[in-house]
N, C-alpha and C positions, 0 to 999 in steps of 0.2 A: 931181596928175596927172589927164591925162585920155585912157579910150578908149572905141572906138566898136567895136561888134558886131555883125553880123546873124545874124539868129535865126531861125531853121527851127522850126514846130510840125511835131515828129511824131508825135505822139499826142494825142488832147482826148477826154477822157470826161465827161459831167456827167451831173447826177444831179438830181433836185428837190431845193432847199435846204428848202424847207418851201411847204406847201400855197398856192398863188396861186389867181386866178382868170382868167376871158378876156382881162381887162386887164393884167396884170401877171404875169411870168415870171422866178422867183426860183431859181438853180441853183447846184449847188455844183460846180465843175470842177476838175478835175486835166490839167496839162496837161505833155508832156516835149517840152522845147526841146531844140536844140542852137545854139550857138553860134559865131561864127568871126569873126574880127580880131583888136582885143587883147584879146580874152577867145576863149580856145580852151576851150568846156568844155559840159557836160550839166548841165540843169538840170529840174529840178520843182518845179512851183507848184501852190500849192491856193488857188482862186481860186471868191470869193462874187461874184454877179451879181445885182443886181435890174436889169430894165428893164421901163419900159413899152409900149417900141414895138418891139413882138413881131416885127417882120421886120426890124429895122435892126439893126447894130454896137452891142456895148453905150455906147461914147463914137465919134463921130464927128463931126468940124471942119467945121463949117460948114452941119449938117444939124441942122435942130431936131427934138429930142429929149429926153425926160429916163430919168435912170436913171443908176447907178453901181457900182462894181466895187470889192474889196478882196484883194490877192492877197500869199502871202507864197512866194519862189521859193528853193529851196538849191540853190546855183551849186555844181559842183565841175570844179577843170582849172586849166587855169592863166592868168592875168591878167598880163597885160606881163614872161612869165618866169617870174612868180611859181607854185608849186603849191600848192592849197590849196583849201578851202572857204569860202563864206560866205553870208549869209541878206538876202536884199534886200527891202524891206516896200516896197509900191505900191499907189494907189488913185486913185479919180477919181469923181468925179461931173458931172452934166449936164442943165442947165435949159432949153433953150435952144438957140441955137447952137455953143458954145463952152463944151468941158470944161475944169472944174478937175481937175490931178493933182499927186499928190507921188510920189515913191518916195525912198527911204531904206536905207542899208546897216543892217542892224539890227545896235546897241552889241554887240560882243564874241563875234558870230557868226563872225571869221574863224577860220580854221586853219591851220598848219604855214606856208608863207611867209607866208600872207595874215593872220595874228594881230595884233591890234588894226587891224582895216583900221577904215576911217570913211569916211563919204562920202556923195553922191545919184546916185539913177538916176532917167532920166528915157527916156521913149518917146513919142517926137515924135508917133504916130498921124497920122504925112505918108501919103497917100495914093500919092503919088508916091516914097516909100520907107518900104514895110513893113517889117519886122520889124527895125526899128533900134532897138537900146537903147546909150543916152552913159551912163559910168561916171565923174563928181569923184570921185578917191579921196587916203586919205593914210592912209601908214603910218609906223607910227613907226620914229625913226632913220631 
C-alpha cells in the first residue's frame, strides 16, 4: 500500500548537538509535525544535523552542498483508517549536488491497528512541493 501526506512544521527547536566551529554547525532539533492525507496524524521527531553551509537547507537538490541529517519521528493518528502509532527512521547526506536519503518504518514500532506495520518513507525535498512525505507500507493479514 501506498500514501501520501503533507506536513505542516509547527514547532522546530534546536539546540547545539555538540561544540562546532565557523565552518560547521552541528544541532540537535525537535520538531512537531502534523500531517494530512492518508496519514491524518501528529508527529515528533528528534532530528541530528551536521552542515557545512551555514546559510543553506541542510540537503537541497541541485545546490552544492555538503552535510547530513538523521532523524527518528513517532507518528500517531491514523493511516488509511487505520489508528495507531509507529516510529519512522530517516536520514540523508550530501556531497555535492544531490542528496542521498533512506527513511524506514522502524521493525515493531507499530501500534493497536498499525502493529506489525513495515515499510519505507521517503521525502522528495521537491521544491515545488514541500512537506510531502510517501508511506510503502504492509501489514499483516
Amino acid at each position: 500500500m501506498q500514501v501520501s501526506a503533507k506536513y505542516e512544521i509547527v514547532s522546530w527547536r534546536e539546540a547545539e548537538a555538540f561544540p562546532a566551529d565557523d565552518a560547521l554547525r552541528c544541532q540537535r532539533v525537535v520538531v512537531h509535525k502534523r500531517f494530512a492525507g492518508g496519514l491524518e496524524a501528529d508527529g515528533v521527531a528528534t532530528v541530528l544535523i551536521t552542515s557545512a553551509d551555514l546559510e543553506l537547507p541542510v540537503l537541497s537538490v541541485g545546490t552544492p552542498r555538503s552535510g547530513g541529517y538523521v532523524a527518528q519521528d513517532h507518528i500517531t493518528g491514523r493511516l488509511d483508517g487505520r489508528v495507531g502509532s509507529f516510529v519512522i527512521h530517516h536520514g540523508g547526506h550530501q556531497r555535492g549536488d544531490a542528496p542521498e536519503l533512506f527513511g524506514v518504518i522502524v521493525p515493531g514500532s507499530g501500534t493497536d491497528d498499525l502493529k506489525g506495520i513495515s515499510g519505507s518513507v521517503r521525502f522528495p525535498h521537491d521544491p515545488d512541493r514541500p512537506g510531502l512525505m510517501i508511506i510503502d507500507y504492509q501489514l499483516p493479514g
